[in-house]
C-alpha positions as CSV (number, residue, x, y, z in Angstrom):
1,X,0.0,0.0,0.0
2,X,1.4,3.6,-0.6
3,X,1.2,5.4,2.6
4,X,-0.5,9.1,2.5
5,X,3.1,11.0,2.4
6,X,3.9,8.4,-0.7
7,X,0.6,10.0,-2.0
8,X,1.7,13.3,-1.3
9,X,4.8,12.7,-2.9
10,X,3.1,11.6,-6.2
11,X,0.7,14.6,-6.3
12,X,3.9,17.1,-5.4
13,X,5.4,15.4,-9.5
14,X,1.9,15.8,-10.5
15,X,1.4,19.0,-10.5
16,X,4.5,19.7,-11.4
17,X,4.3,17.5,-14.6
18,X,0.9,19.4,-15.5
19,X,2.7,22.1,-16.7
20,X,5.0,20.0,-19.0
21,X,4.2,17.9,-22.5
22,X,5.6,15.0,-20.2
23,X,2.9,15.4,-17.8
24,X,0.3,15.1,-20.1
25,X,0.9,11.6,-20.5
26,X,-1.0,9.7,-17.5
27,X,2.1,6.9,-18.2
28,X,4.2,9.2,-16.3
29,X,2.3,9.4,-13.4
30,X,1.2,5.8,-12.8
31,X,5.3,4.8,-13.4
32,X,6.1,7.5,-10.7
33,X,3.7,5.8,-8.3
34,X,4.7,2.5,-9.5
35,X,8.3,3.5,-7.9
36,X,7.6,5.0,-4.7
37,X,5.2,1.9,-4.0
38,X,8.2,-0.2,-5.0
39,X,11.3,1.4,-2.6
40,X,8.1,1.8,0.1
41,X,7.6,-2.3,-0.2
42,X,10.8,-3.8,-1.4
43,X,14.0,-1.5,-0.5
44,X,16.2,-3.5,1.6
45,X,15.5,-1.5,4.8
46,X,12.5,0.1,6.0
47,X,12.1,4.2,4.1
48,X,11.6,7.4,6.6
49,X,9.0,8.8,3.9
50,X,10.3,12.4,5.1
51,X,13.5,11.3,4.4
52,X,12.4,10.0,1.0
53,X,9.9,13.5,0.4
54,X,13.0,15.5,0.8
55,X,15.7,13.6,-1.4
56,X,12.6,13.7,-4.3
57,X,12.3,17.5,-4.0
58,X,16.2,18.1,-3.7
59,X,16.7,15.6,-7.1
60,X,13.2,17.1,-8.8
61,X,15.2,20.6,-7.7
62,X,18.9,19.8,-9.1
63,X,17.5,19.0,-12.2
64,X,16.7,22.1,-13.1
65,X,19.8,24.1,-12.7
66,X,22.6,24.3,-10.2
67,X,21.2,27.4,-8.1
68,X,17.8,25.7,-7.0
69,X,17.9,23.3,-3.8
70,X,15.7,22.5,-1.6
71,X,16.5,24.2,2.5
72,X,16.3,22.2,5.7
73,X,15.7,24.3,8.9
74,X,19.6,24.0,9.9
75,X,20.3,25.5,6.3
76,X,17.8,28.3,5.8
77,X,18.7,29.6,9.1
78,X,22.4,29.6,8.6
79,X,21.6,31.5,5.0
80,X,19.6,33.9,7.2
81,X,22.6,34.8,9.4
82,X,24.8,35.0,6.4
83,X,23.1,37.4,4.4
84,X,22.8,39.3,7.9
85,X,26.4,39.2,7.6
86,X,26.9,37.2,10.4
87,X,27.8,33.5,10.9
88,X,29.6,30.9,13.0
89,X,33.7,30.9,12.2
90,X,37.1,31.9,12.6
91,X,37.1,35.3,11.7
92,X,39.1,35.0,8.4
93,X,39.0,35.8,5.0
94,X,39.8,33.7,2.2
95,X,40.6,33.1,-1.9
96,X,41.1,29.8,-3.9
97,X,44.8,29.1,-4.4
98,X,45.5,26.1,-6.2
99,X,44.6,23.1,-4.0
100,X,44.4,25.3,-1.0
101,X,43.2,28.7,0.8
102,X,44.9,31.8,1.4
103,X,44.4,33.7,4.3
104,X,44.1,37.5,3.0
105,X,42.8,39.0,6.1
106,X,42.5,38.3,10.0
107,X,39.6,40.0,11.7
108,X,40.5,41.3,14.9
109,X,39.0,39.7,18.5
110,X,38.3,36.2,16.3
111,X,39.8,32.5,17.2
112,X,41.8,33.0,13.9
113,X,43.5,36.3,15.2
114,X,44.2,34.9,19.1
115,X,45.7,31.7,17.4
116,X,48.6,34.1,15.7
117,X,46.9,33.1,11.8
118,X,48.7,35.5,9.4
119,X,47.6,36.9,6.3
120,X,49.8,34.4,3.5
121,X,49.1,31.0,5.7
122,X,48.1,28.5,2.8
123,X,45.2,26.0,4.7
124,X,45.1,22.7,3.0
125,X,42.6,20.4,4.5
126,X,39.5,21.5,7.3
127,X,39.2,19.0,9.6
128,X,39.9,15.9,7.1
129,X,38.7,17.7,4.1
130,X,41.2,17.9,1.4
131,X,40.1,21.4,-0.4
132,X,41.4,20.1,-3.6
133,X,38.6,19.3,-5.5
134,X,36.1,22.0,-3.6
135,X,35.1,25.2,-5.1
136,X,35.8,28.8,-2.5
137,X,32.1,29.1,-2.0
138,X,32.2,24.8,-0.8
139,X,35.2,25.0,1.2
140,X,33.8,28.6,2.7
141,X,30.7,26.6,3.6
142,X,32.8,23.6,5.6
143,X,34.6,26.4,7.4
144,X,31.5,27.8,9.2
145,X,29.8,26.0,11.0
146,X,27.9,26.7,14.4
147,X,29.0,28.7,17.5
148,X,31.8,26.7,20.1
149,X,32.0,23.7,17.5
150,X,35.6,23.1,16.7
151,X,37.2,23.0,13.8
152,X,40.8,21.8,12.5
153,X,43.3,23.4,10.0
154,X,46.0,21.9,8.5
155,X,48.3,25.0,7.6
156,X,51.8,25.7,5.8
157,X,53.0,28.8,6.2
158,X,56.5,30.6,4.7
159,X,59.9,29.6,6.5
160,X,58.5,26.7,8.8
161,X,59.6,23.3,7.5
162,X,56.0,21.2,7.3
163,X,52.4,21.7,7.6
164,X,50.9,22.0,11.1
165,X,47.4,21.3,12.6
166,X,45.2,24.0,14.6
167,X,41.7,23.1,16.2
168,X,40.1,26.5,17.0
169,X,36.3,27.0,18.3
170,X,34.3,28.6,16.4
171,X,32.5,32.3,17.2
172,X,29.6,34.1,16.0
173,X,31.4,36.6,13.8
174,X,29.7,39.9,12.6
175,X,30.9,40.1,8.9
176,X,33.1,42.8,7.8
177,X,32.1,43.0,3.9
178,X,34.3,46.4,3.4
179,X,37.7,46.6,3.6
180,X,38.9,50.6,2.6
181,X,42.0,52.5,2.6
182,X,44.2,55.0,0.4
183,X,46.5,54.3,-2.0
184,X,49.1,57.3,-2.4
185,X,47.6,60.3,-1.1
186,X,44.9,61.0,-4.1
187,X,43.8,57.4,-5.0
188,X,40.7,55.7,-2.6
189,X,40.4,52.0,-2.6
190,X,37.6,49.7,-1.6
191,X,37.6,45.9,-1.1
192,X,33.8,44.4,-0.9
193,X,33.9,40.6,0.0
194,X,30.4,39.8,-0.4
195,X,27.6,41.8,0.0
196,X,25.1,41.7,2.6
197,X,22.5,44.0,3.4
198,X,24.8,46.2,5.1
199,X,28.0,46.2,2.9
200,X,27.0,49.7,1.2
201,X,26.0,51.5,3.9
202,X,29.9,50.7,5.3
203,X,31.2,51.6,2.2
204,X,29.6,54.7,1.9
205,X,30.6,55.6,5.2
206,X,34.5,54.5,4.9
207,X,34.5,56.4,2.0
208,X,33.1,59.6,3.6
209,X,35.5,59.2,6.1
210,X,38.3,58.8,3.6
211,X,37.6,61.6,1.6
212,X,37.5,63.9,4.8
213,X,40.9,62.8,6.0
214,X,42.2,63.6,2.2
215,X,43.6,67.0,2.3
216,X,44.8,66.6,-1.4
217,X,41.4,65.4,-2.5
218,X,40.2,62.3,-4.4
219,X,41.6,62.0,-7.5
220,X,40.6,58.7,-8.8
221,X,39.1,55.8,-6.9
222,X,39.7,51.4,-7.4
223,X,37.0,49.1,-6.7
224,X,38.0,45.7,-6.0
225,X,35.8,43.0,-6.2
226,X,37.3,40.0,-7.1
227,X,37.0,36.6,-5.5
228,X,33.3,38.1,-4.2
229,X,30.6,35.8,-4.9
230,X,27.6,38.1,-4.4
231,X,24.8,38.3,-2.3
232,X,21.6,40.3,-1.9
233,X,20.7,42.3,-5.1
234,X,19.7,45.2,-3.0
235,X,23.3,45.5,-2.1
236,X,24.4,45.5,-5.0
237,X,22.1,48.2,-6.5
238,X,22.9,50.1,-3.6
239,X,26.9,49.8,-4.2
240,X,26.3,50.7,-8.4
241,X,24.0,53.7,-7.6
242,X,27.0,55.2,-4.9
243,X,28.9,55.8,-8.7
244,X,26.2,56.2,-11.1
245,X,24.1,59.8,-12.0
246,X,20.3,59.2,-10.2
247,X,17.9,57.4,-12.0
248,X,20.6,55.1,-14.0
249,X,19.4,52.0,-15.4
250,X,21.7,49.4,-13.3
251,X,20.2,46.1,-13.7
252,X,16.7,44.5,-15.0
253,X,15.7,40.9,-14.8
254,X,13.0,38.5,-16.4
255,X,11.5,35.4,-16.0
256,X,8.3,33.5,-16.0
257,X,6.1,35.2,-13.8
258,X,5.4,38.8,-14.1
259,X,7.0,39.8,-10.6
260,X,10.3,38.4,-12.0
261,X,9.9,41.6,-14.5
262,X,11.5,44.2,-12.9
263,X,13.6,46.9,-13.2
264,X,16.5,48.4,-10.6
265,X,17.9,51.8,-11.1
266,X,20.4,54.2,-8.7
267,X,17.4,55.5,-6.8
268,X,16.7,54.8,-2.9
269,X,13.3,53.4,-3.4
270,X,15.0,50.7,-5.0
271,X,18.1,49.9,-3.1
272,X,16.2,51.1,0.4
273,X,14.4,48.0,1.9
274,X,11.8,49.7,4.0
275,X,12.0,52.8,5.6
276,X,15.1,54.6,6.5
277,X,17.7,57.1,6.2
278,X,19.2,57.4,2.8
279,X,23.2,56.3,3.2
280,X,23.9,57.6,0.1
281,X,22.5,60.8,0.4
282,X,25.8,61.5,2.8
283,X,28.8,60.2,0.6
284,X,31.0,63.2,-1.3
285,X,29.7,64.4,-4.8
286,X,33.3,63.4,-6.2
287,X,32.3,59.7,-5.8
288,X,30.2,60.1,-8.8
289,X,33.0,61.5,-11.3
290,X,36.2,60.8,-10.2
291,X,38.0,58.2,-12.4
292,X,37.2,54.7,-11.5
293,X,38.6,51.3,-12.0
294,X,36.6,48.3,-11.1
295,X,38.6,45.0,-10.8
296,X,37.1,41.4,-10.8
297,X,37.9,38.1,-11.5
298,X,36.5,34.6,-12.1
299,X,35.7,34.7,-8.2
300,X,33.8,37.7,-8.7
301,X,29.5,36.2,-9.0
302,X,26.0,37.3,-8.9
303,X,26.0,41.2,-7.3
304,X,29.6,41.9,-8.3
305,X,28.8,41.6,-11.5
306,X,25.7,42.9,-11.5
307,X,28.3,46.3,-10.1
308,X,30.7,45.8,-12.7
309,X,28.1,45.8,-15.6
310,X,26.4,48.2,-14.6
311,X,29.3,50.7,-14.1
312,X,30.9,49.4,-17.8
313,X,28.1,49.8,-19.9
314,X,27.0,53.5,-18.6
315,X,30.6,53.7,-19.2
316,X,31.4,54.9,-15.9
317,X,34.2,52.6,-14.6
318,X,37.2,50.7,-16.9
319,X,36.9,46.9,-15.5
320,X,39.9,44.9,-15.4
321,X,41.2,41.6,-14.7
322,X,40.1,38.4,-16.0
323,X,36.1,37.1,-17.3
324,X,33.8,36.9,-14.3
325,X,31.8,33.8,-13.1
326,X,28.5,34.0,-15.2
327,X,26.0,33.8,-12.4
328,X,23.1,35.7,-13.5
329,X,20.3,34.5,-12.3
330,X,17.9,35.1,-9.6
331,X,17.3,32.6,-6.2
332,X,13.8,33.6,-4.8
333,X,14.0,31.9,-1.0
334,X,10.3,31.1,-0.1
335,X,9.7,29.6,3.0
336,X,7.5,26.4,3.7
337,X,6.6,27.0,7.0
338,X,8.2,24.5,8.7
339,X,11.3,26.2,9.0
340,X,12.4,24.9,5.8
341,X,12.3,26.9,2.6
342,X,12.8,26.5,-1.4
343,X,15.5,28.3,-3.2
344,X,14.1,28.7,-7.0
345,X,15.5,30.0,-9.6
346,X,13.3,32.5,-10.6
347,X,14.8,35.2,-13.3
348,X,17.7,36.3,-14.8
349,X,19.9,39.0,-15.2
350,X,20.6,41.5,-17.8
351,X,22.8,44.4,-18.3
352,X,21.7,48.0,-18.7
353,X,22.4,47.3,-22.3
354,X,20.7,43.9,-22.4
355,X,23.6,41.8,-21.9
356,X,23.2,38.3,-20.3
357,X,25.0,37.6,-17.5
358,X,24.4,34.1,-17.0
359,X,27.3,31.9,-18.1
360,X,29.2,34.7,-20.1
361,X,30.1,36.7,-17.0
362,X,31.4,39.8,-17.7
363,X,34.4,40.1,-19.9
364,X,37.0,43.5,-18.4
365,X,38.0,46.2,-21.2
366,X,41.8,45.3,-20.0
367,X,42.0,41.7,-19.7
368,X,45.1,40.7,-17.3
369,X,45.8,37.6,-15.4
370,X,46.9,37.8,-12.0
371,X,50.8,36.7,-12.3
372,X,52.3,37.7,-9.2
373,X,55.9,37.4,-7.8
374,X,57.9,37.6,-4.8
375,X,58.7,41.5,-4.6
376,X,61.4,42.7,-2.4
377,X,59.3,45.1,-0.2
378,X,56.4,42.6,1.7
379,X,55.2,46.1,3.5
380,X,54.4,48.0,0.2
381,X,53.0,45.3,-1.5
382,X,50.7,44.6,1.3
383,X,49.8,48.2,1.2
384,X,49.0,48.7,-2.3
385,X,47.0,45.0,-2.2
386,X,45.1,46.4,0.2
387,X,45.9,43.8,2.5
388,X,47.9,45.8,5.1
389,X,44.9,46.7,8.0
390,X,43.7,49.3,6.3
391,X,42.4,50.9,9.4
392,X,45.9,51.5,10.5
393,X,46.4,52.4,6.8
394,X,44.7,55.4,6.0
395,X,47.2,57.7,5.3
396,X,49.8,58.2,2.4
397,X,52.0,55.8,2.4
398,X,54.7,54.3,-0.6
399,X,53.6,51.9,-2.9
400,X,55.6,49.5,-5.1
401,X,54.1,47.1,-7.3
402,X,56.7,44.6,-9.2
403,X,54.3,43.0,-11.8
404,X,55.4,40.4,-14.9
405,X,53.2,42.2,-16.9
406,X,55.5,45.6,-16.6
407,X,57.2,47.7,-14.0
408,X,55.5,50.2,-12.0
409,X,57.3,52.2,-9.2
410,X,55.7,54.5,-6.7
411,X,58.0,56.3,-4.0
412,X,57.2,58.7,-1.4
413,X,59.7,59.5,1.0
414,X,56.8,59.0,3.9
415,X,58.0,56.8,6.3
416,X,56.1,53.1,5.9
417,X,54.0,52.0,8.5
418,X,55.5,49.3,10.8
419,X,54.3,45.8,10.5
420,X,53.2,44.3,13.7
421,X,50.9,41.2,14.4
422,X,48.3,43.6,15.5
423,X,48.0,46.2,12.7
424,X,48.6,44.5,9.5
425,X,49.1,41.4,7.1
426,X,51.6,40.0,5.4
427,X,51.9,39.8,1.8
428,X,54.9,39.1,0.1
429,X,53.5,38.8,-3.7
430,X,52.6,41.7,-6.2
431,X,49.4,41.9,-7.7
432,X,49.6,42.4,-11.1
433,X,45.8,43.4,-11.5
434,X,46.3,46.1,-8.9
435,X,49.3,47.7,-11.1
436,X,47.2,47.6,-14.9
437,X,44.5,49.5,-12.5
438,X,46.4,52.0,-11.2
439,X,48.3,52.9,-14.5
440,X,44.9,53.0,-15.9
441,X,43.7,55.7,-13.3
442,X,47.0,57.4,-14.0
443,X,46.1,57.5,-17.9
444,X,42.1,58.7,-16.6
445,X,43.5,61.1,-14.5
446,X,45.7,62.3,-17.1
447,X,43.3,62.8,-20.2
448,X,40.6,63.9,-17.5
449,X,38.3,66.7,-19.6
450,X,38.0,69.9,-17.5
């Protein structure tokens, strides 16, 4: 006999087949029903027909693209807290490197930061984990996990003859999305890692503050979004409208239904979500002129590129680097009321100028691979990456960039900061992708019309 959540299981493919030429067979259906009767009477061990309801809707789910899944409880609430911007880890921030992950940044008062992790330590496995064959956005997801669990790192780090293993506990950890900072004394640069609801609200404000400790001005401005998978769209409309004229077009989408039909421009009721004070209103005028490089990468998904389009095809920024991911699509999360939820692909993404994003990504107007090498002057580089706790950093300092791809050298005779465990990160390799942007705000700033 098929038991009433075996039924319920059937009807769930049933009306979902209605609405294909499949379904209109009645075949279908009774060969369905045939099955679930089957694995319900005959399966070697006795079926949990929850278990069984949730593995159809997660396979019915998959095979429609790789963005749609089906949520337990456990995972819909930890993709609450993360597009909160907060979560269960260490307190680190990561990129793909190879087989492994490098540590770019340390946030202060975290497990990583008491256990003395630097910024360069290579992690190769998480507990047992190899990270070889796991994408950053699968190995981000092992990393977090829930409050006071433990976790284990196998790390290698630069002069120290083998790996070593680190169990840490875990911590609630209030996401820092914006990392900001000058470059010179004329040149702003912001660093989004992902954006959450509140990522352009920070940036706004860092860049307010950065452009009131500039007594030479802003002359030109990098935004550096590589290696950040995305988030809300909100965000993301929020962080395009910060450089575009009110009103711009930055993004519209389409799909079956007509509230996937929509269109986003750089105005508050459509970044805002519900009432509040307009961020945006507050950041500097020069924000919306001042010569701006964007740079991304194939770790760069979803809202960055949604950003990056945006600001290329109102021809606002000059992107560089290398092709982005091609994720353009839309996830609508509806909950079940059970605490679980379904995330459906509902729409797509197009560019001001129609483009799809969706599995082109977003090809820069100077194409350059990241090639980097070890430079002679770990402090600079880690300055002009960025990298160096920009808090500490938000004054002018000397850059140096040593790059395959040419030779650029930036003195000052300003005294570098000093590099202490507390204050900054280590970064012995030149980014590459930094220097093609910066030459390319020097040749902005040069040919700038009056």
């Amino acid at each position: 006999m098929i038991t009433i959540r075996s039924k319920l299981l059937c009807a769930v493919f049933a009306g979902v087949l209605s609405t294909s030429a499949l379904a209109e067979s009645a075949d279908a259906l009774s060969r369905l029903t045939r099955i679930v009767d089957l694995i319900k009477s005959r399966y070697v061990e006795p079926v949990d027909d929850g278990k069984l309801f949730d593995q159809a809707v997660r396979g019915l789910l998959k095979s429609l693209d790789m963005h749609s899944t089906y949520l337990d409880a456990e995972s819909f609430r930890k993709l609450l807290q993360e597009t909160q911007g907060k979560y269960g880890g260490l307190g680190i921030e990561v990129r793909k490197d190879g087989d492994t992950l490098r540590i770019l940044t340390i946030f202060e008062d975290t497990p990583a930061h008491r256990a003395g992790l630097q910024a360069g330590d290579l992690i190769t496995q998480l507990n047992e984990d190899s990270l070889a064959q796991l994408t950053l956005e699968q190995a981000v997801k092992l990393a977090r996990g829930e409050p006071y669990t433990s976790l284990t790192l196998t790390l290698l780090r630069d002069g120290e003859p083998g790996p070593r293993r680190l169990t840490l506990d875990r911590e609630q950890i209030q996401g820092r999305s914006v990392r900001a900072g000058m470059i010179g004394s004329q040149i702003a640069y912001a660093r989004l890692t992902q954006f959450h609801r509140h990522t352009a609200e920070e940036m706004a404000l860092r860049l307010e503050r950065l452009f009131e400790s500039s007594p030479n001005g802003i002359e030109g401005m990098i935004l550096d979004l590589r290696d950040n998978p995305g988030g809300t769209l909100h965000s993301a409309v929020a962080v395009a409208s910060a450089f575009l004229p009110a009103d711009a077009l930055v993004v519209y989408t389409n799909g079956m239904s007509a509230e996937s039909k929509l269109k986003f421009r750089a105005r508050k009721e459509d970044y805002l979500r519900g009432a509040g004070e307009d961020y945006l209103e507050r950041l500097p005028g020069v924000f919306k002129t001042t010569p701006l490089v964007v740079l991304v990468n194939h770790g760069s998904a979803s809202s960055s590129e949604i950003v990056a389009a945006a600001l290329q095809d109102h021809k606002r920024a000059t992107i560089v680097g290398t092709r982005t991911y091609g994720k353009g699509s839309i996830q609508s999360v509806v909950p079940l009321g059970d605490g679980s939820a379904l995330k459906l692909t509902t729409a797509h993404y197009f560019t001001p100028k129609g483009r799809s994003i969706d599995k082109y990504g977003i090809v820069p107007d100077q194409v350059i691979d990241q090639e980097p090498v070890v430079g002679t002057d770990a402090v600079s580089h880690a300055v002009a990456l960025g990298r160096l706790s920009l808090d500490a950093v938000e004054s002018s300092v000397a850059t140096r960039v040593v790059c395959r791809a040419g030779l650029a050298q930036r003195d000052s005779n300003e005294a570098l900061p000093a590099l202490t465990p507390d204050s900054s990160e280590e970064v012995g390799l030149a980014d590459c992708q930094l220097d093609c942007a910066l030459r390319a705000l020097e040749h902005l700033t040069a040919y700038r019309p009056e």
